[in-house]
TORPABA-954370 format. One record per residue: x, y, z of N, C-alpha, C, CB in turn. Coordinates in pm, whole numbers, plus 50000, padded with zeros to 5 digits. Atoms other than C-alpha are relative to their C-alpha. Glycine has a CB too. Layout:
! residues N
XYZXYZXYZXYZ...
//
This chain:
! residues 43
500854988150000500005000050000500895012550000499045000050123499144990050029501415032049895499655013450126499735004249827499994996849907502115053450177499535022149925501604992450082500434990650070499995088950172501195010049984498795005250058499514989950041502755112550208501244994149856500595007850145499485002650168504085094949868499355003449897500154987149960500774995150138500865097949688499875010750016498724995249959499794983650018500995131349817500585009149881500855003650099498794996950063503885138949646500095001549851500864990850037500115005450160503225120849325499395005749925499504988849973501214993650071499805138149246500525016150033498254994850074499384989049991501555171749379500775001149828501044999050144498824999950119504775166449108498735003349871501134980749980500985003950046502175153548854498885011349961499664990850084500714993249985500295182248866500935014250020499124994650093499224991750012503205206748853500275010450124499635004949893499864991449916502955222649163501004997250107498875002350042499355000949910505415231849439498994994850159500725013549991500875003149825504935222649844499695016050022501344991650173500594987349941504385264249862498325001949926501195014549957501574999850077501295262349602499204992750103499864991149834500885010149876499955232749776499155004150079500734994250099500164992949858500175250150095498715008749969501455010350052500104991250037498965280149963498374993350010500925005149886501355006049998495635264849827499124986750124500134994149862500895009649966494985242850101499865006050173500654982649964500534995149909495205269450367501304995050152498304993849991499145000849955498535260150548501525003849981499754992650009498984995250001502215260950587500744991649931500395003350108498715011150055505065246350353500214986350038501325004750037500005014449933506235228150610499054991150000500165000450118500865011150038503195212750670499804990349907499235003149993500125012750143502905195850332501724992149993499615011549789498855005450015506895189150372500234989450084500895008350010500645011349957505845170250656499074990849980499795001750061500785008750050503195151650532500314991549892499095005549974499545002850091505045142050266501404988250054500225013749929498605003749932508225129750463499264990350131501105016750062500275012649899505385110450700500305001950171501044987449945499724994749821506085133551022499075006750022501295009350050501424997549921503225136951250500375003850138498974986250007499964994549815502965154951599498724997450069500225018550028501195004449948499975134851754499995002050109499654988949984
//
């Protein structure tokens, strides 16, 4: 099973956008998506 902060990543690339767009449209911070991506969580 493909782990989400991969398909993150994939459909990000794929879709030409940086982790600041991302962000940008989804109402957060860089990091955030750089973490999510990299699979680091602060639960």
């Amino acid at each position: 099973m493909v782990e989400f902060g991969e398909q993150l990543r994939r459909v990000r690339e794929e879709k030409g956008m940086t982790q600041q767009s991302l962000a940008e449209q989804l109402y957060v911070t860089r990091q955030a998506v750089s973490r999510w991506e990299c699979g680091v969580s602060h639960s």
